[in-house]
PDB file as gemmi writes it, atoms N, CA and C in Angstrom:
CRYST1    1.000    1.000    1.000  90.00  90.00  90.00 P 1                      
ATOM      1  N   UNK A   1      13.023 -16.745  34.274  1.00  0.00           N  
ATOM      2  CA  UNK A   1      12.381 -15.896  33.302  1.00  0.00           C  
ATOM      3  C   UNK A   1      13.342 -14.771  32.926  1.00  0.00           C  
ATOM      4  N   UNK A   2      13.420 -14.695  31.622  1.00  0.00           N  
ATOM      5  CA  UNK A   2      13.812 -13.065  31.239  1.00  0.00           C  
ATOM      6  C   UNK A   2      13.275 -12.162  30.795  1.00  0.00           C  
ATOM      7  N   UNK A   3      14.020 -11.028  31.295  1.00  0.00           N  
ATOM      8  CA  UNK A   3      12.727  -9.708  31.120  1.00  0.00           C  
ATOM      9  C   UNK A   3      13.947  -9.034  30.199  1.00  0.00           C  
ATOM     10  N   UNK A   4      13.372  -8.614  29.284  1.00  0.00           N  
ATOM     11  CA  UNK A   4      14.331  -7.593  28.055  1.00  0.00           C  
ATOM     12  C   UNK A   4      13.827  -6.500  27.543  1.00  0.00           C  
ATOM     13  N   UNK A   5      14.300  -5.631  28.026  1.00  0.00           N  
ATOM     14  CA  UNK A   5      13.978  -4.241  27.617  1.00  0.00           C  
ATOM     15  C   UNK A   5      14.523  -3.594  26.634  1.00  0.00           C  
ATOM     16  N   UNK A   6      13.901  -3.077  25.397  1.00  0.00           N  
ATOM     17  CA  UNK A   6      14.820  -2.681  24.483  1.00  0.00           C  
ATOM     18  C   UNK A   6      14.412  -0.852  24.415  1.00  0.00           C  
ATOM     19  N   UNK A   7      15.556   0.045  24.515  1.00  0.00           N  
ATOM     20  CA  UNK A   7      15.851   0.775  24.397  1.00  0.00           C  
ATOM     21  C   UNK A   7      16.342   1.785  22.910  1.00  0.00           C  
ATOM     22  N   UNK A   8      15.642   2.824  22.396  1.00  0.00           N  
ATOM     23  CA  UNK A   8      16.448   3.286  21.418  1.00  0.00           C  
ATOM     24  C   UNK A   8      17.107   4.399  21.925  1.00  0.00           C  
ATOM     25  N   UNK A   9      18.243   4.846  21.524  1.00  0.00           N  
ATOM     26  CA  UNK A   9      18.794   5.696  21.878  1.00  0.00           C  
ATOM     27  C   UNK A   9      19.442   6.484  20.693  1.00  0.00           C  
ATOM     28  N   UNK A  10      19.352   7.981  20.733  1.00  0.00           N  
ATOM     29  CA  UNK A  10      20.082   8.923  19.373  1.00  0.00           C  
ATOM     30  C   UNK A  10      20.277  10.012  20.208  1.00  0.00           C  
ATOM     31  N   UNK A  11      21.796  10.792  20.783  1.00  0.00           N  
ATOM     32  CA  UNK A  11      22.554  11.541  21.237  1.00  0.00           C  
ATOM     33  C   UNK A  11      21.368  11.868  22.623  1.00  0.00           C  
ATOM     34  N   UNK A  12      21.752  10.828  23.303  1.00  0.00           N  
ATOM     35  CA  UNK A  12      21.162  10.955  24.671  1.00  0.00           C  
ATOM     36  C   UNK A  12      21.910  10.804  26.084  1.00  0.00           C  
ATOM     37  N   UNK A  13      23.184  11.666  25.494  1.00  0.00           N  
ATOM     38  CA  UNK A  13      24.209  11.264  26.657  1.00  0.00           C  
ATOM     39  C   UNK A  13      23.431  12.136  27.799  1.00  0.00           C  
ATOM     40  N   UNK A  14      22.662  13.185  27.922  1.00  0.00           N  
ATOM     41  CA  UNK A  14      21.908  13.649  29.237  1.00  0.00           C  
ATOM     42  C   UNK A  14      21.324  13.003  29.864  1.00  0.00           C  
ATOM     43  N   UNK A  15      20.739  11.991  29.379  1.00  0.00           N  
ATOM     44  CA  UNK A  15      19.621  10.553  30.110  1.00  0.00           C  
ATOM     45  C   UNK A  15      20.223   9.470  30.820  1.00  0.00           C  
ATOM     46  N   UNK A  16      21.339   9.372  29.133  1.00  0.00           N  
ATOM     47  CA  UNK A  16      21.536   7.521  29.522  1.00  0.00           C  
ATOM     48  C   UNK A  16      22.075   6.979  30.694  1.00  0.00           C  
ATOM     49  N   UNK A  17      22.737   7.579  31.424  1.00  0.00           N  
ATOM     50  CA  UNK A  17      23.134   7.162  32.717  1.00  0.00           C  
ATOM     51  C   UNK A  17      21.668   7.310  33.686  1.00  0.00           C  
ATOM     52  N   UNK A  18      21.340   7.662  33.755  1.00  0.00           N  
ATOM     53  CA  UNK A  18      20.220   7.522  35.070  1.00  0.00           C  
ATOM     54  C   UNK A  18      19.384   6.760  34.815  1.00  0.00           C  
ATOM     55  N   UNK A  19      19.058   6.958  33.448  1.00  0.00           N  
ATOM     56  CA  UNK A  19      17.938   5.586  32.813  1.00  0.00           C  
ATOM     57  C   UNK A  19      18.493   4.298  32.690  1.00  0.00           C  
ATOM     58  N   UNK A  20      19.925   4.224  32.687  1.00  0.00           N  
ATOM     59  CA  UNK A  20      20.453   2.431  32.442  1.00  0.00           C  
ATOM     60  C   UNK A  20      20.611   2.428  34.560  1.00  0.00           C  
ATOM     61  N   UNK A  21      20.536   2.997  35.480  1.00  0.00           N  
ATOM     62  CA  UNK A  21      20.835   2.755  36.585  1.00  0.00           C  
ATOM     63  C   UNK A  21      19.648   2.519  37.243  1.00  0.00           C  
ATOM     64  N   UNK A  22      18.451   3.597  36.934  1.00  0.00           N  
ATOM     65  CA  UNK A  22      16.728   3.052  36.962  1.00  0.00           C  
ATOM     66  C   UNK A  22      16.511   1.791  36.862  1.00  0.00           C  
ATOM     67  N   UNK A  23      17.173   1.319  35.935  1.00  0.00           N  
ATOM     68  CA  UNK A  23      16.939  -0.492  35.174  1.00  0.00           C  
ATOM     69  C   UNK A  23      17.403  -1.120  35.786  1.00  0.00           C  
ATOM     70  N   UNK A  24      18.612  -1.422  36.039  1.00  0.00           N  
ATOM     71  CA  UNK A  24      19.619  -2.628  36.312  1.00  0.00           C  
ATOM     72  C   UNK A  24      19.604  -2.559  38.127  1.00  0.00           C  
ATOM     73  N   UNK A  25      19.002  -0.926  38.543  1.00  0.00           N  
ATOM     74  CA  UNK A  25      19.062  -1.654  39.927  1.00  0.00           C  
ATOM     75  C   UNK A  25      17.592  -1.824  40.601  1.00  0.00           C  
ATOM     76  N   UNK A  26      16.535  -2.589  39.824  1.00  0.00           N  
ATOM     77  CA  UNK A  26      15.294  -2.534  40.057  1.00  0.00           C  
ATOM     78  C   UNK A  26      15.586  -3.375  41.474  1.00  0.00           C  
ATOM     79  N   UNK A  27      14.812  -3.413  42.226  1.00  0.00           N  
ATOM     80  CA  UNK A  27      15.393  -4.286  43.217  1.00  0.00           C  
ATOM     81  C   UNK A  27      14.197  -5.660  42.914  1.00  0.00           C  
ATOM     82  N   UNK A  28      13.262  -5.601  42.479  1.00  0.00           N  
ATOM     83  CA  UNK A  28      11.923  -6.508  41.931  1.00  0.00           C  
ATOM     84  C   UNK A  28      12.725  -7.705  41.669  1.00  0.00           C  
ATOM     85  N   UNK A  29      13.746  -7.305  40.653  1.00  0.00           N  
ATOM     86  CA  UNK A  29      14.042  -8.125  39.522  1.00  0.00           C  
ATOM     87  C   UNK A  29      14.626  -9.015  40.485  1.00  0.00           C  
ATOM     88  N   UNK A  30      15.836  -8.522  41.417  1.00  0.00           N  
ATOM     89  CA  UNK A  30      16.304  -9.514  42.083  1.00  0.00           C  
ATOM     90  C   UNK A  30      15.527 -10.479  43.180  1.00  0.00           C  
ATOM     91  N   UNK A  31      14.584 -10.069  43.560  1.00  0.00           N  
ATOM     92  CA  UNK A  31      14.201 -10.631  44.905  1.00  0.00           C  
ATOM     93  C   UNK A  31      12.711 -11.669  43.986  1.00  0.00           C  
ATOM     94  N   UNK A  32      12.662 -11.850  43.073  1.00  0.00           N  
ATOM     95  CA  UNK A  32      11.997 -12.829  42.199  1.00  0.00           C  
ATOM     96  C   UNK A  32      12.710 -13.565  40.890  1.00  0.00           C  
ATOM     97  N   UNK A  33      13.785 -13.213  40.892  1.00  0.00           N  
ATOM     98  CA  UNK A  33      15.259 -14.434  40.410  1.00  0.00           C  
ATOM     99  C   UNK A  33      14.636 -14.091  38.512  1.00  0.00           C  
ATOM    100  N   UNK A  34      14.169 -13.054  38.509  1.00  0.00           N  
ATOM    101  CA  UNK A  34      14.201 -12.662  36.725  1.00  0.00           C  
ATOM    102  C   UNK A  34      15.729 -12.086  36.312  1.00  0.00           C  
ATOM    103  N   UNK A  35      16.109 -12.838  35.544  1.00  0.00           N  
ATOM    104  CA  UNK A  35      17.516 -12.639  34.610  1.00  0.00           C  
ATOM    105  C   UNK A  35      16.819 -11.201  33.612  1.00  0.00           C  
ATOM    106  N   UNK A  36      17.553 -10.255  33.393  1.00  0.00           N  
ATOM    107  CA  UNK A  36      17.248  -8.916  33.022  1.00  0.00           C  
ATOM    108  C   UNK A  36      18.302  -8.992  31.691  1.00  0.00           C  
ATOM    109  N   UNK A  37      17.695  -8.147  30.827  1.00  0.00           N  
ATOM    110  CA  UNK A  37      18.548  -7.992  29.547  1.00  0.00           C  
ATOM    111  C   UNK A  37      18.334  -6.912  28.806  1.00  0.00           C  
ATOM    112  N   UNK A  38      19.159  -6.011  28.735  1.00  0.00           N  
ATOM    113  CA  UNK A  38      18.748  -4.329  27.937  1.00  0.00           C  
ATOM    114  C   UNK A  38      19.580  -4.177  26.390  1.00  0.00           C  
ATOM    115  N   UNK A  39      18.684  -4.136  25.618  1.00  0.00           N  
ATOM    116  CA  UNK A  39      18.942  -4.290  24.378  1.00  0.00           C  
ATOM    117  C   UNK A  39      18.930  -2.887  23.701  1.00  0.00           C  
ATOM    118  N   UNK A  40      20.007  -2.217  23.181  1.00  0.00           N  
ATOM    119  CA  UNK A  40      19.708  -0.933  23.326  1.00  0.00           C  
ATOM    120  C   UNK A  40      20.236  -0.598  21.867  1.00  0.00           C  
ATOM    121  N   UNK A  41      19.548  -0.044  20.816  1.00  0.00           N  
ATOM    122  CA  UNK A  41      19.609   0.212  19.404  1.00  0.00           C  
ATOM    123  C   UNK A  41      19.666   1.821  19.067  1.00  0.00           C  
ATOM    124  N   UNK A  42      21.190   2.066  19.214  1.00  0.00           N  
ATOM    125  CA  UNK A  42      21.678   3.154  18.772  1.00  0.00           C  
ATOM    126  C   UNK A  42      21.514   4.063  17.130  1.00  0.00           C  
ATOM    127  N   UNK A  43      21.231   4.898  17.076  1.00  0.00           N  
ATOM    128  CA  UNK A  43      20.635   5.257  15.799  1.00  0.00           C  
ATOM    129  C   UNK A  43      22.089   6.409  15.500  1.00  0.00           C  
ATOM    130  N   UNK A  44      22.886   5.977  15.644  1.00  0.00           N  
ATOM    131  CA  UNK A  44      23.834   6.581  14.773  1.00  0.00           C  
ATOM    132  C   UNK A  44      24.235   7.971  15.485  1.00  0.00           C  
ATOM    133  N   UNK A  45      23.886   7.552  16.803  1.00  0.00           N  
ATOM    134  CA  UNK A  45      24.719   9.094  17.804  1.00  0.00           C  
ATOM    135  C   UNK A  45      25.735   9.658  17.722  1.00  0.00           C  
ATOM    136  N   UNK A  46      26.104  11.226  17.452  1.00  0.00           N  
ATOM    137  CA  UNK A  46      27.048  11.584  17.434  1.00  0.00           C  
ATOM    138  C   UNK A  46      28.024  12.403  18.906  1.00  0.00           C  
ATOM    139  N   UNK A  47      27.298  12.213  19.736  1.00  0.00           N  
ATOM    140  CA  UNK A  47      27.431  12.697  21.161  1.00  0.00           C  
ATOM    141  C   UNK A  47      28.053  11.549  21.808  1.00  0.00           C  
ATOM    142  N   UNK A  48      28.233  11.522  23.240  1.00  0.00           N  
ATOM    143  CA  UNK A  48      29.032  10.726  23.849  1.00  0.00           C  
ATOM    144  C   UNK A  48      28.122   9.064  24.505  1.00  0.00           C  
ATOM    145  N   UNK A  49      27.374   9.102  23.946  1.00  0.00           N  
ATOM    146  CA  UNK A  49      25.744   8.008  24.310  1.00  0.00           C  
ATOM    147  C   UNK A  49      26.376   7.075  23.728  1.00  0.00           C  
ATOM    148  N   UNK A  50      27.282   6.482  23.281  1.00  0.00           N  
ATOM    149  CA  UNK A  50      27.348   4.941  23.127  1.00  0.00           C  
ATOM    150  C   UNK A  50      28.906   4.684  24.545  1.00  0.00           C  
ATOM    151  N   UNK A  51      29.546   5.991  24.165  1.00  0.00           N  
ATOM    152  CA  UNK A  51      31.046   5.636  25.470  1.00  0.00           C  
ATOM    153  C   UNK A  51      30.561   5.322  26.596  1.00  0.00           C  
ATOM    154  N   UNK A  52      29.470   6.174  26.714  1.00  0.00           N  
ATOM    155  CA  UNK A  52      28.685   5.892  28.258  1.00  0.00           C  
ATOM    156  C   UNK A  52      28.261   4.896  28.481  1.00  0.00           C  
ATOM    157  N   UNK A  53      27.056   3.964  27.363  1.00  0.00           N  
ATOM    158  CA  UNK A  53      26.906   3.053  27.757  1.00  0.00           C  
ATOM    159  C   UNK A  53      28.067   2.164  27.983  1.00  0.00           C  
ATOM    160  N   UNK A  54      28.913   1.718  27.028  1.00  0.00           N  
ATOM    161  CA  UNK A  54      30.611   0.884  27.058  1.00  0.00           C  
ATOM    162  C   UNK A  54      30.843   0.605  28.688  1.00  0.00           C  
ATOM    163  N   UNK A  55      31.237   1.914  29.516  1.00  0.00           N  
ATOM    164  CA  UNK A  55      31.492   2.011  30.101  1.00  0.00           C  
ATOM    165  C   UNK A  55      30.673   1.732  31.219  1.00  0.00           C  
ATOM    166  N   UNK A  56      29.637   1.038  31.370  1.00  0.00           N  
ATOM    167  CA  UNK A  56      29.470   0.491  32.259  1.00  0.00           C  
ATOM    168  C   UNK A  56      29.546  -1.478  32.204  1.00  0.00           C  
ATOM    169  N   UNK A  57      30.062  -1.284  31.318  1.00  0.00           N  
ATOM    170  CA  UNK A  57      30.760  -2.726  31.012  1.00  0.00           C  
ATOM    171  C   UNK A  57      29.901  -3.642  31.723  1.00  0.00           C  
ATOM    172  N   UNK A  58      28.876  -4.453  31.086  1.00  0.00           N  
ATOM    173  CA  UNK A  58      27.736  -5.003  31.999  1.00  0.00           C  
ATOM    174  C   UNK A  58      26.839  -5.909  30.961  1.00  0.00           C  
ATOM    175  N   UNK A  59      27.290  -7.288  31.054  1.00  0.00           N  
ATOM    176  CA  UNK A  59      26.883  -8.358  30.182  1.00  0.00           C  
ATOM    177  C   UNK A  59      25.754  -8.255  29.733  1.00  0.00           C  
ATOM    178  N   UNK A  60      24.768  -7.943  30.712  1.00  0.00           N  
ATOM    179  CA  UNK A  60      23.186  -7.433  30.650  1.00  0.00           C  
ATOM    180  C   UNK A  60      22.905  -6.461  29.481  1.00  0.00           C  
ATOM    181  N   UNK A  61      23.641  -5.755  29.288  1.00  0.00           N  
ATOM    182  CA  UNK A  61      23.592  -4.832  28.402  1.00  0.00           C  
ATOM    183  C   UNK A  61      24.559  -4.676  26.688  1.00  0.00           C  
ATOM    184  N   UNK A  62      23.582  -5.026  25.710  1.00  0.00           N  
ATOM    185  CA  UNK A  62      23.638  -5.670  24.487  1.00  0.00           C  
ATOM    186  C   UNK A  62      23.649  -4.453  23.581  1.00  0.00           C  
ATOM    187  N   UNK A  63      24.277  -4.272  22.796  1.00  0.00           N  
ATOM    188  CA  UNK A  63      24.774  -2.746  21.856  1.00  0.00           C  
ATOM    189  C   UNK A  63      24.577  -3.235  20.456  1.00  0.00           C  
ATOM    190  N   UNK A  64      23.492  -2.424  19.676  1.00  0.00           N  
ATOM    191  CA  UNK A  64      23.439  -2.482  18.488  1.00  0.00           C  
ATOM    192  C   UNK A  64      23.673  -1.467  17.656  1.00  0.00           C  
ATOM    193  N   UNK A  65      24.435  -1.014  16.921  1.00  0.00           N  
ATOM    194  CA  UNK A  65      24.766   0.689  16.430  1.00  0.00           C  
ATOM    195  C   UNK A  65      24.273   0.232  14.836  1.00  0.00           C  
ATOM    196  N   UNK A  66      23.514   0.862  14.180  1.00  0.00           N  
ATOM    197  CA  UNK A  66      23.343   1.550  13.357  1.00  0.00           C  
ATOM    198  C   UNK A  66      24.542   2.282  12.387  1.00  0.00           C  
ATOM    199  N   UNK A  67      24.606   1.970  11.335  1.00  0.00           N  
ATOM    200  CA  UNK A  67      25.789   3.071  10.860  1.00  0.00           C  
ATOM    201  C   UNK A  67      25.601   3.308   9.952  1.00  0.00           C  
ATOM    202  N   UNK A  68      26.004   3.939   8.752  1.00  0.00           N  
ATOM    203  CA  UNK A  68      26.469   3.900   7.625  1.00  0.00           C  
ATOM    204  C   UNK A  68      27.635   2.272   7.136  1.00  0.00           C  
ATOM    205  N   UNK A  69      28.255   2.204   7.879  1.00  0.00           N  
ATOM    206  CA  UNK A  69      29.570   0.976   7.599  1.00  0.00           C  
ATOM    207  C   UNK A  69      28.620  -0.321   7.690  1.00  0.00           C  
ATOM    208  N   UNK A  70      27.459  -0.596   8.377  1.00  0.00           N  
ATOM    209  CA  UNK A  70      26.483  -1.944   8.320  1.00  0.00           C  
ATOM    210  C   UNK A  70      25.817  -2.210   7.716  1.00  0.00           C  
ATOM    211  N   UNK A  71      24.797  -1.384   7.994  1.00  0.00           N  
ATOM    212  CA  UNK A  71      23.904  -0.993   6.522  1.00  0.00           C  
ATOM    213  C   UNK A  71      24.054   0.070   5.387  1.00  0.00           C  
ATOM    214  N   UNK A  72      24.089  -1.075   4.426  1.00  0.00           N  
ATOM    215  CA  UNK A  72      24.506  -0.055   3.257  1.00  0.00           C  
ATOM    216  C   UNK A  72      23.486   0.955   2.990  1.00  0.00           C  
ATOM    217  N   UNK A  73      21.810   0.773   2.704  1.00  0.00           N  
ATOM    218  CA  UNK A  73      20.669   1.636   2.627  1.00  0.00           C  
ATOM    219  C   UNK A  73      20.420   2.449   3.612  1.00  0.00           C  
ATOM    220  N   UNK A  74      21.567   2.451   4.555  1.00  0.00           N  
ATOM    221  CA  UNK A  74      21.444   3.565   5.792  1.00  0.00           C  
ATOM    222  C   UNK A  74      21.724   4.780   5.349  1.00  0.00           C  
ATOM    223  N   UNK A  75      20.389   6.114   5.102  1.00  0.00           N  
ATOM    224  CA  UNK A  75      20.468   6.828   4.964  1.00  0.00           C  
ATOM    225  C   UNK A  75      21.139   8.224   5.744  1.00  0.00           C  
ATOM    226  N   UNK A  76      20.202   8.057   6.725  1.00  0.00           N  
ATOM    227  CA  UNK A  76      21.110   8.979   8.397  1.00  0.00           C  
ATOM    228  C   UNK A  76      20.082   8.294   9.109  1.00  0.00           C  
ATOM    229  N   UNK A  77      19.169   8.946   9.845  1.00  0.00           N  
ATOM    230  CA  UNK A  77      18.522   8.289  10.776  1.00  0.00           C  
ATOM    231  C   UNK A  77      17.279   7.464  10.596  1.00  0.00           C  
ATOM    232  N   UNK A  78      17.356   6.116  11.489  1.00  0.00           N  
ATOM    233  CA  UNK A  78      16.220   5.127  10.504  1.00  0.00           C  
ATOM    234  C   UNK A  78      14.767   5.258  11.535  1.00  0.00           C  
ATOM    235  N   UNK A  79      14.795   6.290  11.949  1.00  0.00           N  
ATOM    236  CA  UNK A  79      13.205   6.569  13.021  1.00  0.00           C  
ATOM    237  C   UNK A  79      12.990   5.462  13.876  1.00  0.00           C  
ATOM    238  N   UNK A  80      12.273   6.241  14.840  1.00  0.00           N  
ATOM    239  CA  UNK A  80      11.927   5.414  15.792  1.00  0.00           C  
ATOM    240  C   UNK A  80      10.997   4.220  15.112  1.00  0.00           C  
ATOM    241  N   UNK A  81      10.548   4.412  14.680  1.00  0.00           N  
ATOM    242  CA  UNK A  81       9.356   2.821  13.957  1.00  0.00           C  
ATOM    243  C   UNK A  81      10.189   1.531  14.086  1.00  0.00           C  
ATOM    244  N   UNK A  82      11.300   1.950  12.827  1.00  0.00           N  
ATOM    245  CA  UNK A  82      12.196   1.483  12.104  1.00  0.00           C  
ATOM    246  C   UNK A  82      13.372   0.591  12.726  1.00  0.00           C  
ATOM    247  N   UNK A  83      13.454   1.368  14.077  1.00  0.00           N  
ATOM    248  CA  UNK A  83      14.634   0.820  14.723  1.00  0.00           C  
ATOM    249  C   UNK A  83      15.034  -0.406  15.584  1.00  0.00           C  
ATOM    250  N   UNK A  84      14.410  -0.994  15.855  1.00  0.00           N  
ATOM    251  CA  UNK A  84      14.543  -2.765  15.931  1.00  0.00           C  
ATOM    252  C   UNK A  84      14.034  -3.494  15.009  1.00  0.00           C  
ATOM    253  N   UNK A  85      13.707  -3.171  13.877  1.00  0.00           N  
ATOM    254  CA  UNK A  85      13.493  -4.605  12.650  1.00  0.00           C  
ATOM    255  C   UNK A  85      14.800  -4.436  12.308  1.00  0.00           C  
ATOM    256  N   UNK A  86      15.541  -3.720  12.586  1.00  0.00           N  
ATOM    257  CA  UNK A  86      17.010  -3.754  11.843  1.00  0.00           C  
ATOM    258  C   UNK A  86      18.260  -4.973  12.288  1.00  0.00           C  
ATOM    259  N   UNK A  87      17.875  -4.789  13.821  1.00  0.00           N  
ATOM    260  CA  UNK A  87      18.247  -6.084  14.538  1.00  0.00           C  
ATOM    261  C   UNK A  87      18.287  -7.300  13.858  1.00  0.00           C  
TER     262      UNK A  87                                                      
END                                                                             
């Protein structure tokens, strides 16, 4: 089974480390053989919240950024509602 958690994130470099380490070291997940997957939809952060995530270099963890350069009708920020139909 996979369990996928999707995450939005906009200049949350104060969080994102403790909240991606909350996740990935559930101990549940392992000791009942669920494959884990964090899907995490960046809204165009200008703080250090996407290096951080990078840097934990971790297959499990799937990066979608938002930009101006992808979407052309990208105004600045596409709200929380908004932010995985973009996916």
């Amino acid at each position: 089974m996979i369990v996928s958690i999707c995450l939005a994130t906009y200049n949350g470099e104060n969080y994102i480390i403790e909240q991606l380490n909350s996740i990935l070291n559930q101990k549940f997940i392992k000791n009942i053989g669920v494959e884990l997957e964090i899907i995490i939809s960046d809204d165009n952060s200008n703080d250090q919240t996407l290096n951080i995530i990078k840097k934990f270099n971790d297959s499990r963890i799937k990066i979608f950024e938002h930009t101006k350069k992808k979407y052309k009708n990208y105004n600045s920020l596409i709200s929380a509602n908004k932010n995985f139909v973009m996916l």
